[in-house]
C-alpha positions in Angstrom: 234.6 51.0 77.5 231.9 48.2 76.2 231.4 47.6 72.8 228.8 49.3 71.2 225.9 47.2 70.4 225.7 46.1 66.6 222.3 46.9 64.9 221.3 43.6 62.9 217.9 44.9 61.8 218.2 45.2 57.9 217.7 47.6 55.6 219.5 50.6 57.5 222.7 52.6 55.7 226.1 52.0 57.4 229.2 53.6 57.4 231.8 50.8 57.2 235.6 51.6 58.7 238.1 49.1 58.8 241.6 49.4 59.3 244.6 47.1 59.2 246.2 45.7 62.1 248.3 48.1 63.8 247.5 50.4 61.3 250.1 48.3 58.3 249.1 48.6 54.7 247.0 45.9 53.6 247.0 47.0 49.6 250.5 46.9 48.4 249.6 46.6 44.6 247.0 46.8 42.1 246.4 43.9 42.0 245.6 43.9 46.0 242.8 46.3 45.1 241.3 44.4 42.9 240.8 41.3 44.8 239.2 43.3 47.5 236.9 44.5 44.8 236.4 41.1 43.7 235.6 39.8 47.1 233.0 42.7 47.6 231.4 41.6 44.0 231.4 37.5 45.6 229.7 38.6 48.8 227.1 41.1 47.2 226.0 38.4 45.2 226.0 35.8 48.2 224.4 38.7 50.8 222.7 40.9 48.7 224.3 43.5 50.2 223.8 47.5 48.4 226.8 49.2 48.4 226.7 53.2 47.5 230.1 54.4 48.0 234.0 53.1 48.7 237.5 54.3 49.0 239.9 51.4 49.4 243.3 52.8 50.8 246.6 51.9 51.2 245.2 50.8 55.1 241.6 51.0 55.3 238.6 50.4 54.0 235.2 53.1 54.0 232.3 51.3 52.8 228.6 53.1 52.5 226.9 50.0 52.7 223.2 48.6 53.3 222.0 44.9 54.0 218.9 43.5 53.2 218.9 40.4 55.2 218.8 40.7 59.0 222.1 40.1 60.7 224.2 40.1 58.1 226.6 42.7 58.3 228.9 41.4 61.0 228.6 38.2 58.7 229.4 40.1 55.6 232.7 41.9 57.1 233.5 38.5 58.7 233.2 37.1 55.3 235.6 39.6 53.9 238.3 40.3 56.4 238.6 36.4 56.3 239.4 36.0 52.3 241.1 38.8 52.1 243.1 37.8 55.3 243.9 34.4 53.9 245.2 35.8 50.5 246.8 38.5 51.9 249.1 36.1 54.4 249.6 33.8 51.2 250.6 36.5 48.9 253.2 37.8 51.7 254.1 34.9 53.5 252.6 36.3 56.8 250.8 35.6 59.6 248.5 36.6 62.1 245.9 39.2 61.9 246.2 41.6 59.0 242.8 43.8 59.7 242.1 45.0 62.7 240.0 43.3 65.6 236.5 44.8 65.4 234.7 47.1 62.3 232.9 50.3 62.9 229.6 50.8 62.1 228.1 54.2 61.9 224.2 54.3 61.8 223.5 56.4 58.6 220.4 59.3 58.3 218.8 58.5 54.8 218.4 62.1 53.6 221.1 64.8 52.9 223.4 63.3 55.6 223.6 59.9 52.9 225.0 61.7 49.9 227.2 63.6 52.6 228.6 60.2 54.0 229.5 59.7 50.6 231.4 62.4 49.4 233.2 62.0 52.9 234.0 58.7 51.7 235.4 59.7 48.0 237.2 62.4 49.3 240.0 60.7 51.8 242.1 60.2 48.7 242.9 63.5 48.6 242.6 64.6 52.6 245.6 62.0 53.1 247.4 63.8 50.0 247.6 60.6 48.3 246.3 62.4 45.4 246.0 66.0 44.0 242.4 65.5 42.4 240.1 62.9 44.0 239.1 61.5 40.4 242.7 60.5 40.3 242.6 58.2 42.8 241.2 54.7 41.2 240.0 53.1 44.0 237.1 54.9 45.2 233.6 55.5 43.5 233.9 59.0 42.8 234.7 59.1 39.2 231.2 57.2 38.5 229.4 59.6 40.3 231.6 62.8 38.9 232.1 61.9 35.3 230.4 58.7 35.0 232.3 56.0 34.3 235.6 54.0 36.7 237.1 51.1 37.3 235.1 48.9 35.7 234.7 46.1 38.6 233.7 49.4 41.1 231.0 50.1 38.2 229.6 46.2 38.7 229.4 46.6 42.3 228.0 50.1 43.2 224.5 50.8 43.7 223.9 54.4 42.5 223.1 56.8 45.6 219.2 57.1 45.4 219.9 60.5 46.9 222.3 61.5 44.2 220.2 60.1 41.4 217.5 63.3 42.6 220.1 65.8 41.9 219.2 66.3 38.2 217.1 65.2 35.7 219.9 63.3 33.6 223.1 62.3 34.0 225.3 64.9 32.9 223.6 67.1 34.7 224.1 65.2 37.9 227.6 64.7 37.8 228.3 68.6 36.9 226.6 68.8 40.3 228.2 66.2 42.2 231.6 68.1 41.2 230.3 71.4 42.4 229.3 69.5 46.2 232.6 67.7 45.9 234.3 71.4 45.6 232.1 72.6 48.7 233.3 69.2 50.5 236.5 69.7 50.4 236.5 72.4 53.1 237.8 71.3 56.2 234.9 72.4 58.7 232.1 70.4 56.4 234.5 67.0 56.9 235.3 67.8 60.1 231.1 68.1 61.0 231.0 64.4 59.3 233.7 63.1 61.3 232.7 64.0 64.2 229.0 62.4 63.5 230.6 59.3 62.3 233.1 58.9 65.0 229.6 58.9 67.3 228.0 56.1 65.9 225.4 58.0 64.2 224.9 60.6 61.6 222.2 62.8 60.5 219.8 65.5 61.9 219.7 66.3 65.6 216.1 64.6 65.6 217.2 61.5 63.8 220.3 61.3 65.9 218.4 61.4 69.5 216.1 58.6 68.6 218.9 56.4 67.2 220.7 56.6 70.4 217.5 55.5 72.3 216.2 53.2 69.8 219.5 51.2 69.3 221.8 52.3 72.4 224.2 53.8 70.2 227.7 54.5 71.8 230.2 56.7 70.5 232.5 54.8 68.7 235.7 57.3 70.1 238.3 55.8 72.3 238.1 57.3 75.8 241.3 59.5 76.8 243.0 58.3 79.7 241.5 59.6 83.1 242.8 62.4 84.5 245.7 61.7 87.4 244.6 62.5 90.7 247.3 64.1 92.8 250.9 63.0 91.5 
């Protein structure tokens, strides 16, 4: 199967997956977290880059970001897998690839499917049973949108969900509801349906969807089974 294209127009929300090579952790320690975060903070301020929502785990990476500046994305993850690569390989005397060879990108519908993508995002914590609560897992962005206040280098980088910010008229008010969506989230049929619309290359409404696919020859970003044997 080709590559799917990458979209380089700017200005257009992206669901960001990365995963380490062959699937190997790539955050061993706190302090691994926190460099990440530190090389997000570099490159925001380099790219310009908004960034809504993140979960950094043990072997991936989900990113809800947007770039302003046409083009950049590739450059951005580039940019990242790249630092973090060279530290990593340092830190553990390794070598060779640490992340894997190509990003996905998942074209992202700027209405209820955006504050969706993010609660999809907050929320693998917990779906891999790393955690029992999501707020207790400190690497993601869901305690700033549930209760307000996190790690503070996630607090410097995040920009707040515009579509979470019409939730409520102040803040506590949001973040009571941001905890009832996250309770409604956590069934598996609503994560499956964002999956599934991720793993496609686009997500949003049916409408939204179809002209994406035209407009930017969107492939789905799911490996193709084998093909079936003929005869024996």
């Amino acid at each position: 199967m080709g590559r799917p294209l990458r979209i380089t127009l700017p200005n257009l929300p992206f669901h960001i997956l990365n995963r380490g090579n062959n699937k190997q952790v790539v955050f061993r320690d706190k302090v691994d977290f926190i460099y990440y975060l530190e090389l997000l903070k570099r490159y925001k301020k380099e790219f310009r880059f908004k960034l809504y929502h993140l979960s950094l785990m043990p072997n991936h990476v989900h990113l809800q970001m947007e770039p302003v500046e046409e083009g950049s994305l590739s450059r951005i993850m580039h940019r990242l897998t790249l630092a973090h690569t060279w530290y990593f390989n340092k830190k553990y005397h390794a070598v060779g690839h640490v992340w894997q060879g190509r990003f996905k990108s998942s074209l992202i519908d700027k209405d209820d499917y955006f504050l969706q993508c993010g609660l999809y995002i907050e929320l693998n914590a917990k779906r891999a049973r790393l955690v029992e609560k999501p707020e207790d897992w400190s690497w993601s962005s869901y305690k700033l949108y549930a209760f307000g206040k996190t790690e503070p280098l996630v607090e410097e980088i995040i920009d707040l969900d515009p579509f979470y910010l019409g939730l409520a008229d102040d803040s506590e008010k949001r973040q009571r509801v941001y905890r009832r969506m996250v309770e409604e989230a956590m069934k598996e049929d609503f994560l499956k349906k964002i999956r599934k619309g991720l793993d496609e290359g686009v997500f949003g409404a049916s409408q939204f969807i179809d002209k994406a696919k035209i407009e930017f020859k969107i492939k789905s970003l799911k490996p193709r089974g084998r093909p079936a044997k003929v005869g024996k």
